[in-house]
Backbone as numpy.savetxt, mean C-alpha at the origin, in Angstrom:
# Nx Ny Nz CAx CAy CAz Cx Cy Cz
-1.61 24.71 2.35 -1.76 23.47 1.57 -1.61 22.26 2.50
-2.60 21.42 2.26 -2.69 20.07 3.48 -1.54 19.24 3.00
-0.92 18.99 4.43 0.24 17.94 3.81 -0.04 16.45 3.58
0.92 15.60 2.73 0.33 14.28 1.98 1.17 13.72 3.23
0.45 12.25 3.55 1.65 11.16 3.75 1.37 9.85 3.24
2.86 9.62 2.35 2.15 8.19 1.58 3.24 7.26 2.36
2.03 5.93 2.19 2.74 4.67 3.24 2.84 3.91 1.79
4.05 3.20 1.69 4.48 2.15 0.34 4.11 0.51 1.01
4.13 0.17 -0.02 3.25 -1.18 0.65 4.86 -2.32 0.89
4.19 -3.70 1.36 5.38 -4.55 1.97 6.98 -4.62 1.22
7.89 -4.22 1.76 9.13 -4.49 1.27 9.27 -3.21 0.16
8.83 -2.41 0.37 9.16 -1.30 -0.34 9.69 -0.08 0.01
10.31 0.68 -0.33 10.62 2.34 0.34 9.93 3.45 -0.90
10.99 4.47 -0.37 10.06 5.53 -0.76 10.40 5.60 -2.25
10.91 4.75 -3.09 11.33 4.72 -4.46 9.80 3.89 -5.46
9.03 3.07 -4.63 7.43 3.14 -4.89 6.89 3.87 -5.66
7.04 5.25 -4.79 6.30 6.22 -5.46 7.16 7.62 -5.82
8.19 7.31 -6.68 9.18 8.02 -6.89 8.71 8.79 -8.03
8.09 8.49 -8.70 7.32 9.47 -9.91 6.38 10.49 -9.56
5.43 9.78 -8.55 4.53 10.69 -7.88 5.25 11.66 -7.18
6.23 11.52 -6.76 7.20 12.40 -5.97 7.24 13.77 -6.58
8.00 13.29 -7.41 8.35 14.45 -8.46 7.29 15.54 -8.83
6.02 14.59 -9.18 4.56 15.49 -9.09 3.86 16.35 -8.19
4.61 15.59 -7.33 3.74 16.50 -5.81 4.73 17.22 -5.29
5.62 17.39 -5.78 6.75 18.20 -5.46 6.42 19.52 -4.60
5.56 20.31 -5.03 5.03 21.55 -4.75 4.09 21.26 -2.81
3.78 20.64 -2.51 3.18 20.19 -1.84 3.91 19.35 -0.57
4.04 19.51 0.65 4.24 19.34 1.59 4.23 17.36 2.30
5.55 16.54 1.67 5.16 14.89 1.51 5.95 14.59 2.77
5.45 13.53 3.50 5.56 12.44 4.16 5.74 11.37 3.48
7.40 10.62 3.82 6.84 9.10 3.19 7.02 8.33 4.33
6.39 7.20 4.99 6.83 6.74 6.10 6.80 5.07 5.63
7.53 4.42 5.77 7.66 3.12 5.39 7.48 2.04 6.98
6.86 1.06 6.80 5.98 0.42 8.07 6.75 -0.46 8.20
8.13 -0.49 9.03 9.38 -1.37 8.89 9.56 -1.23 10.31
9.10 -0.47 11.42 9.43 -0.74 13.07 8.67 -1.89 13.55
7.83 -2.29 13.79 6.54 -2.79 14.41 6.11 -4.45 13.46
5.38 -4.99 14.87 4.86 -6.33 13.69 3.50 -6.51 14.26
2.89 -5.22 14.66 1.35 -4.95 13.90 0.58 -4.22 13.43
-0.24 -4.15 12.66 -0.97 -2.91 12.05 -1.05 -1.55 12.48
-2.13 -2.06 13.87 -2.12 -1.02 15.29 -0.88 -0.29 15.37
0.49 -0.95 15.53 1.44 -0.24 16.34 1.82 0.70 15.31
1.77 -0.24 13.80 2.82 0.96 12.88 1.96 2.24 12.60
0.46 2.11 12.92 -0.42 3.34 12.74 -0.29 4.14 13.64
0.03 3.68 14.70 0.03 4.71 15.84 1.58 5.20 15.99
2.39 4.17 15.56 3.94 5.22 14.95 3.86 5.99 14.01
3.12 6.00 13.16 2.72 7.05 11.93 2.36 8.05 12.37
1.03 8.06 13.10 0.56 9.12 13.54 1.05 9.81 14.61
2.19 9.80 15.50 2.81 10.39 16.12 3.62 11.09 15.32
3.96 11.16 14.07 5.25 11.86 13.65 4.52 12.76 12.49
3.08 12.33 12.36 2.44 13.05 11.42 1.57 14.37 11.75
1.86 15.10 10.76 1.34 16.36 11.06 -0.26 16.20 11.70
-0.43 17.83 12.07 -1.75 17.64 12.76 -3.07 17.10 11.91
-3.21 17.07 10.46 -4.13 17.36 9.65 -3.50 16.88 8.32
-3.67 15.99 7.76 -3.13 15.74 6.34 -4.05 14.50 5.63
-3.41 14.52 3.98 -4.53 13.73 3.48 -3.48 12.65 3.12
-3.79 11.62 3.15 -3.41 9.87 3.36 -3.27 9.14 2.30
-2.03 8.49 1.55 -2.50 7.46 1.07 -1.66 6.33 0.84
-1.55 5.01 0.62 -0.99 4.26 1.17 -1.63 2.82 -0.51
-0.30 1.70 -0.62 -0.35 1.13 -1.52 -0.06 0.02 -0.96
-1.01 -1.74 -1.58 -0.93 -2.28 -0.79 -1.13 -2.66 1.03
0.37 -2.82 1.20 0.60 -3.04 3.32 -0.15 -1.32 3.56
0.74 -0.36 2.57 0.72 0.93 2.88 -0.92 1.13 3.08
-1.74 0.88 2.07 -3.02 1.06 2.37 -3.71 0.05 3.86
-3.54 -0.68 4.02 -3.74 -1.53 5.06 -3.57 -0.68 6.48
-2.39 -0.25 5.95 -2.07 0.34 7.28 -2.86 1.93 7.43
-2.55 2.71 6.37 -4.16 3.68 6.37 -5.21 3.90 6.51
-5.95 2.42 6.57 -7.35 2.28 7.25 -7.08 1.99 8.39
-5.92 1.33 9.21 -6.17 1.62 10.63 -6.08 3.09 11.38
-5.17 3.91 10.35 -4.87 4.97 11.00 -5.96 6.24 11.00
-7.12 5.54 10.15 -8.75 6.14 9.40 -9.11 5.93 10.55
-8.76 4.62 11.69 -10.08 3.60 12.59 -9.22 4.30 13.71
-7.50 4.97 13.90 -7.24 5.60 14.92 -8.04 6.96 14.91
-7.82 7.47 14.23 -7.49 9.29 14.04 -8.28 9.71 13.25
-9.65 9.20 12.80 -10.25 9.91 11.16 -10.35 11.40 11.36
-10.59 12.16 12.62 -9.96 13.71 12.52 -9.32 14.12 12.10
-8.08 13.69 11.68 -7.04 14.30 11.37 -6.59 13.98 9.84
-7.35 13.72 9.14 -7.22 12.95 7.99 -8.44 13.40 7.10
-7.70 13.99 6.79 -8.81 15.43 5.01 -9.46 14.11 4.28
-8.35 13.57 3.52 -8.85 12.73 2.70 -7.97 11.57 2.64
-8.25 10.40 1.48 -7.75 9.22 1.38 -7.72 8.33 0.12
-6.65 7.83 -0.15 -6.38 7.18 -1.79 -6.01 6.02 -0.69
-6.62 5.05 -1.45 -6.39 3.67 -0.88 -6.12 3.00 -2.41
-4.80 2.17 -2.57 -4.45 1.53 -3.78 -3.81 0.69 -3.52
-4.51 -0.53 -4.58 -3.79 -1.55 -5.02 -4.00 -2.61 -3.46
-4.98 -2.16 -2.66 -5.06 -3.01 -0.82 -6.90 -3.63 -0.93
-6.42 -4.21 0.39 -7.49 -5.26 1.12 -8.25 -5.16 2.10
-9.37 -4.78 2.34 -10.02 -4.17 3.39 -10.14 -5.46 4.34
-10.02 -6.41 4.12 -10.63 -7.39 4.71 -8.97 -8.13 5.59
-9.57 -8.66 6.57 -8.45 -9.40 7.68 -7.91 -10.87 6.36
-6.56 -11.06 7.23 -5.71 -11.95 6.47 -6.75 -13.34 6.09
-6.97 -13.79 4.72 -7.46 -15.08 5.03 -6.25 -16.25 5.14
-7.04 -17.31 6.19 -6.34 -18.46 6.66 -5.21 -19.07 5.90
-6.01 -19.24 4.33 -4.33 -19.92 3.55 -3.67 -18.84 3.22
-3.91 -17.35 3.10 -2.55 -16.53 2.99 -1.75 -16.76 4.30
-2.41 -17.10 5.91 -1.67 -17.11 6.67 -0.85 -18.32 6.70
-1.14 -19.41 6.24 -0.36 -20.60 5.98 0.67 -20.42 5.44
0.48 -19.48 4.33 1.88 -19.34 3.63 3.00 -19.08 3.73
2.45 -17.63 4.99 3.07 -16.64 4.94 4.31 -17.22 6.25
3.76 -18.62 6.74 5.05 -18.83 8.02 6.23 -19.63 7.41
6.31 -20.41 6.34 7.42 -20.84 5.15 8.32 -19.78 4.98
7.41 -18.91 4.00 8.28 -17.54 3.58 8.97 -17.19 4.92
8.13 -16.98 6.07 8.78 -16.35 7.35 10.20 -17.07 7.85
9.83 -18.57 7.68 11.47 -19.46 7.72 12.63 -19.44 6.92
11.96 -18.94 5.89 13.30 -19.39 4.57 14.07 -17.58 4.93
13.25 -16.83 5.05 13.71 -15.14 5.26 14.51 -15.05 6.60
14.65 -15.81 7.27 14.84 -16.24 8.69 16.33 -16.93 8.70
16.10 -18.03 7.39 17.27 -18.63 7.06 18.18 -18.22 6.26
17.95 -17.20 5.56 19.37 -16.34 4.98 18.85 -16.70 3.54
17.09 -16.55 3.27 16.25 -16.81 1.70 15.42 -15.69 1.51
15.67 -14.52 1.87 15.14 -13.34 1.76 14.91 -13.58 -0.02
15.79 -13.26 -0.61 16.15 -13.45 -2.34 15.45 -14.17 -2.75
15.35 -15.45 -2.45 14.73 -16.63 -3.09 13.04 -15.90 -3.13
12.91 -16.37 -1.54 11.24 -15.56 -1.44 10.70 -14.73 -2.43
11.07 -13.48 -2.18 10.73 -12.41 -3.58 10.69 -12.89 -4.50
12.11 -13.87 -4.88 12.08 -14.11 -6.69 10.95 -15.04 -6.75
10.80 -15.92 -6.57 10.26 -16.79 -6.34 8.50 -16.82 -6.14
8.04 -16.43 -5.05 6.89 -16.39 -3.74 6.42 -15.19 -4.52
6.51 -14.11 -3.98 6.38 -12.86 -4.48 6.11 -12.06 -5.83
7.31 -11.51 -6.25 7.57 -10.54 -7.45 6.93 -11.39 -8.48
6.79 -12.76 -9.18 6.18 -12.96 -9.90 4.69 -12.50 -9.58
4.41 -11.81 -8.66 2.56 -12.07 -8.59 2.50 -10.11 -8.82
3.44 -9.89 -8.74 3.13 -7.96 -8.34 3.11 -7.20 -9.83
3.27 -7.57 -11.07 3.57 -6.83 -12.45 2.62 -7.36 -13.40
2.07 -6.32 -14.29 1.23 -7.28 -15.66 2.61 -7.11 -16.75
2.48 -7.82 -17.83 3.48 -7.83 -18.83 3.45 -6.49 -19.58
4.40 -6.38 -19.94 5.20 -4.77 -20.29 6.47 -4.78 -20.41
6.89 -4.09 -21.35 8.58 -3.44 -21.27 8.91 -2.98 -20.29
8.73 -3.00 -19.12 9.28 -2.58 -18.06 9.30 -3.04 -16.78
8.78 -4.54 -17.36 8.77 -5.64 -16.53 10.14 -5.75 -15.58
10.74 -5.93 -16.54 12.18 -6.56 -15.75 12.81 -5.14 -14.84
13.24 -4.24 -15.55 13.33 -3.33 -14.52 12.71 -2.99 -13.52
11.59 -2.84 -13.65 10.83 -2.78 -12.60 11.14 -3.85 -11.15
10.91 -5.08 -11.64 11.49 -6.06 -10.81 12.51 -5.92 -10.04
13.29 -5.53 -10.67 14.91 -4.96 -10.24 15.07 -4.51 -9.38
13.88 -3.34 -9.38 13.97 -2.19 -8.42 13.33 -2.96 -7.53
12.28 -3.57 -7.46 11.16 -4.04 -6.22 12.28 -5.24 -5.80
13.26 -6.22 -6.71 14.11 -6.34 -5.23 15.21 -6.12 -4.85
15.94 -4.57 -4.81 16.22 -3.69 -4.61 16.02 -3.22 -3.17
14.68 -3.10 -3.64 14.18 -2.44 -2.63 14.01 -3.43 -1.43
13.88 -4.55 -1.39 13.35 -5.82 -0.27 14.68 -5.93 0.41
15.76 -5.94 -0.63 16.73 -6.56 0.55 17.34 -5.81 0.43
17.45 -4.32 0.31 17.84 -3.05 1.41 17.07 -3.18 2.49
16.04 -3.29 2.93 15.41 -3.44 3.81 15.33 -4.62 4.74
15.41 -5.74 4.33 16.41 -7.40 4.86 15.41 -7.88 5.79
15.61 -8.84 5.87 15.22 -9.91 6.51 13.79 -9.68 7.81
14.33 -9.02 8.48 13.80 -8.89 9.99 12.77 -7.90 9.85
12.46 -7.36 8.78 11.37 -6.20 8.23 10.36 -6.98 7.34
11.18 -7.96 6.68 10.36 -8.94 6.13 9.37 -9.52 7.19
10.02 -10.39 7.95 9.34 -10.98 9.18 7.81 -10.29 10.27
8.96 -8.62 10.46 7.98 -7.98 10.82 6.45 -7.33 10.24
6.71 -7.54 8.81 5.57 -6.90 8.26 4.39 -7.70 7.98
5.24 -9.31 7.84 4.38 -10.45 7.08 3.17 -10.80 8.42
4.44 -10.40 9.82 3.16 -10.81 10.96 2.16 -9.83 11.27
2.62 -8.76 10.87 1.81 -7.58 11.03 0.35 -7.82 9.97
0.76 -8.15 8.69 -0.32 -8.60 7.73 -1.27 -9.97 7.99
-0.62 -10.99 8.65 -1.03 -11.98 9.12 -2.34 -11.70 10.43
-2.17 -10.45 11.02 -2.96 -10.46 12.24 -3.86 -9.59 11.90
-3.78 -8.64 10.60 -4.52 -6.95 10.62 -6.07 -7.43 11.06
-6.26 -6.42 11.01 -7.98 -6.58 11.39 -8.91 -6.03 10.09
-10.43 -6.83 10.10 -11.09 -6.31 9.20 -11.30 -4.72 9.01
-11.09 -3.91 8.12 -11.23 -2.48 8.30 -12.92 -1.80 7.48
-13.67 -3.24 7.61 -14.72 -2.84 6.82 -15.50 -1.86 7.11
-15.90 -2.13 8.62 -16.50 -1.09 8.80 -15.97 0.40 9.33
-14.39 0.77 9.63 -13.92 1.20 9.15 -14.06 2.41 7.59
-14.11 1.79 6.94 -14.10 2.32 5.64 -15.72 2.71 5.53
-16.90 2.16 5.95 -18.33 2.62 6.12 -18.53 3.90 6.71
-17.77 4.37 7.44 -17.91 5.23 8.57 -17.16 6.30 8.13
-16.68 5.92 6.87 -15.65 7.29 6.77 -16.48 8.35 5.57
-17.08 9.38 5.35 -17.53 10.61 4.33 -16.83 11.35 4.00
-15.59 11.17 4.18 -14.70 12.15 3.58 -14.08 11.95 1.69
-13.53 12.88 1.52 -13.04 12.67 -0.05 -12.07 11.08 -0.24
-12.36 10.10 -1.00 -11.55 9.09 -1.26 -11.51 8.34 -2.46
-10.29 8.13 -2.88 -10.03 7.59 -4.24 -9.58 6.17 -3.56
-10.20 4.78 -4.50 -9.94 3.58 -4.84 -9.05 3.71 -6.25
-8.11 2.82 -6.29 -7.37 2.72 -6.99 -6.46 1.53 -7.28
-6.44 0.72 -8.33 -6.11 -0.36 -8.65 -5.67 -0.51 -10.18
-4.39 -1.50 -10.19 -3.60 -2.34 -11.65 -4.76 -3.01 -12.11
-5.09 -2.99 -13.43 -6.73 -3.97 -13.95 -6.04 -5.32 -13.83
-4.67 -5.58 -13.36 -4.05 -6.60 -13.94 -3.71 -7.34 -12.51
-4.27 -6.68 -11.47 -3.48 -7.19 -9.85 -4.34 -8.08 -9.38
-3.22 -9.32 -9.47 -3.17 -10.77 -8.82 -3.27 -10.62 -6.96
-2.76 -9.85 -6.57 -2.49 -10.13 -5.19 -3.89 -9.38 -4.84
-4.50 -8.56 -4.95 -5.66 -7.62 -4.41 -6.42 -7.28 -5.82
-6.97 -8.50 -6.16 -8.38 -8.15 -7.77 -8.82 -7.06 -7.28
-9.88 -7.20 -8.16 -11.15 -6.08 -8.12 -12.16 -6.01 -7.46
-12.56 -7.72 -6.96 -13.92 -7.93 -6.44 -13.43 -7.09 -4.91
-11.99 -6.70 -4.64 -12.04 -6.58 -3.47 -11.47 -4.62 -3.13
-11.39 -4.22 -4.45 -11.42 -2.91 -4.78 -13.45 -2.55 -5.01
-13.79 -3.29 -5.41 -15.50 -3.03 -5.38 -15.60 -2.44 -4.21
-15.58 -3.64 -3.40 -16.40 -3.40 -2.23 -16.07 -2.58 -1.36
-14.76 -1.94 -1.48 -13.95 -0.50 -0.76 -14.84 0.21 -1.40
-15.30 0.12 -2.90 -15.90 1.71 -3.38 -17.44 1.16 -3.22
-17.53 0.51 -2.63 -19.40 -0.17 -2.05 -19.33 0.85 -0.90
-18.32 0.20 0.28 -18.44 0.81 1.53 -18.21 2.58 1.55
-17.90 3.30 0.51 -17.46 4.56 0.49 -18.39 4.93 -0.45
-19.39 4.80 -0.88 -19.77 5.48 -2.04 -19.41 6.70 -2.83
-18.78 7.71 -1.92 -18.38 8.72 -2.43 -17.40 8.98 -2.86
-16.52 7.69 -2.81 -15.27 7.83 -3.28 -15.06 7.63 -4.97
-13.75 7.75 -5.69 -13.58 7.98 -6.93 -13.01 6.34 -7.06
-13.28 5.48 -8.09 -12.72 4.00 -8.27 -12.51 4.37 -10.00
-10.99 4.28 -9.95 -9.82 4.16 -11.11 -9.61 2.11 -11.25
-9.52 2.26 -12.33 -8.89 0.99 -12.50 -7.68 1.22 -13.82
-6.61 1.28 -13.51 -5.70 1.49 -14.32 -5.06 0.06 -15.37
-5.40 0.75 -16.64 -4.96 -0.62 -17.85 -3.65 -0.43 -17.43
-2.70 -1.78 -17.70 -1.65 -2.26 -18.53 -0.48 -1.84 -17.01
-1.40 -1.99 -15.92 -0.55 -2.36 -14.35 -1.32 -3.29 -13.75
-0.33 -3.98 -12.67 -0.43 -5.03 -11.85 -0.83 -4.21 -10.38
-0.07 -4.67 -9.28 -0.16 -4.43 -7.97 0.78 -3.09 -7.97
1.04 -2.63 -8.40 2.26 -1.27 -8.30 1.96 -0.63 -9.53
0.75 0.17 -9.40 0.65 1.35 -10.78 1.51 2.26 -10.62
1.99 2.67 -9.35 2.72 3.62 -9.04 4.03 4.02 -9.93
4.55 2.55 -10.16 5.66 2.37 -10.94 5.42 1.71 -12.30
4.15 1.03 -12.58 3.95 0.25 -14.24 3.41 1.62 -15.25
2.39 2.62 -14.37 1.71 3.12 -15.22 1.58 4.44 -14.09
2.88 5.35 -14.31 3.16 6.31 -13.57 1.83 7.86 -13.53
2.33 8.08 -14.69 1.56 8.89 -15.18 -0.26 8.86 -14.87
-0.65 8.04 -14.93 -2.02 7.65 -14.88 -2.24 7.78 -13.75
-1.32 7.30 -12.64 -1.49 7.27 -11.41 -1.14 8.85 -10.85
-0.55 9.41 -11.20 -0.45 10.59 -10.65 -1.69 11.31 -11.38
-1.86 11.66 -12.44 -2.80 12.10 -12.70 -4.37 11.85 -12.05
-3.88 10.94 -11.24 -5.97 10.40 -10.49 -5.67 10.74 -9.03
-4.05 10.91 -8.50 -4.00 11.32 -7.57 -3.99 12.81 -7.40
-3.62 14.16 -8.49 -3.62 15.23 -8.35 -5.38 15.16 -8.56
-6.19 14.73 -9.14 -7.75 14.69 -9.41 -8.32 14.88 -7.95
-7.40 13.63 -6.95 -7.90 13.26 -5.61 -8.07 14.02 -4.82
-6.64 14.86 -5.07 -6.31 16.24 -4.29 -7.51 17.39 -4.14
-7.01 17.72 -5.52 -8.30 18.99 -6.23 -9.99 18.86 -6.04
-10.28 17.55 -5.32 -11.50 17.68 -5.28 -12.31 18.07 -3.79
């Protein structure tokens, strides 16, 4: 059985995809969280040193970001690929504007603020499970603190276009996206399932940027689909 490795996207650990966990239980998981490094390149090529010879990929958000470089290192070694809730395309200019504020205030002992603030309002659609959810996502940020913040935001600030990238790849791949996600719409989940034609494009009701955790079930269910095919 090919082993999985899922990458969780910015400021997250392996509690992301803690439902899927449970599902894939049977099956051989990697979770690697992109918290050494402050660029794309490096955290892919730290991934892929610790990753088995042959496994299938998938990554949410940063996590997906960082899976198409490791498609543009290694596509040998990589069965297949779920790309969710991410951006094929290099940082645009006013996300990079933004992103050096946030980088000061996280710098200055405003990790908290940022998230509450900057952030977590943009990652959830409305639901009963709003607030918890939240909880957990910042939870999860500032276990992880400050200097991971910094490192990831520059890492996102520099990535490279992975378009063509993603053209070049024929292997099995699922697109996957919240119908409700502010940070990475649809027009930009299209054009991942433009450049792949062969891939499977989910759009999951009644989630934001993290189906993983709004709309568990759904999401595992399109990822065991991903598997099996």
């Amino acid at each position: 059985m090919t082993p999985f490795v899922l990458i969780p996207g910015m400021m997250c650990d392996w509690r992301l995809f803690g439902p899927q966990l449970a599902v894939l239980c049977r099956r051989p998981v990697a979770l690697v969280s992109p918290t050494e490094f402050d660029t794309i390149a490096e955290i892919a090529a730290s991934i892929l040193a610790v990753a088995p010879p042959r496994f299938a990929l998938a990554g949410l958000s940063m996590g997906g970001i960082v899976a198409m470089e490791m498609m543009a290192q290694a596509p040998g070694r990589i069965e297949r690929v779920a790309l969710l809730d991410t951006n094929a395309r290099a940082d645009m200019p006013e996300a990079q504007a933004r992103r050096k504020p946030q980088i000061a205030k996280a710098l200055a002992g405003e990790l908290r603020a940022v998230m509450r603030d900057e952030m977590k309002p943009n990652y959830l659609s409305d639901g009963p499970r709003r607030q918890p959810i939240l909880d957990l996502c910042m939870d999860m940020a500032l276990g992880l603190g400050a200097d991971v913040f910094v490192r990831q935001s520059r890492a996102l600030a520099t990535r490279p276009d992975q378009q063509a990238t993603l053209a070049a790849w024929h292997g099995p791949a699922l697109i996957l996206m919240g119908a409700d996600d502010r940070l990475c719409p649809r027009d930009r989940h299209e054009l991942m399932h433009r450049l792949m034609p062969q891939s499977r494009f989910v759009v999951t009701g009644g989630a934001g940027h993290l189906p993983t955790l709004e709309q568990p079930d759904a999401v595992s269910a399109a990822l065991l689909e991903w598997l099996a095919s």
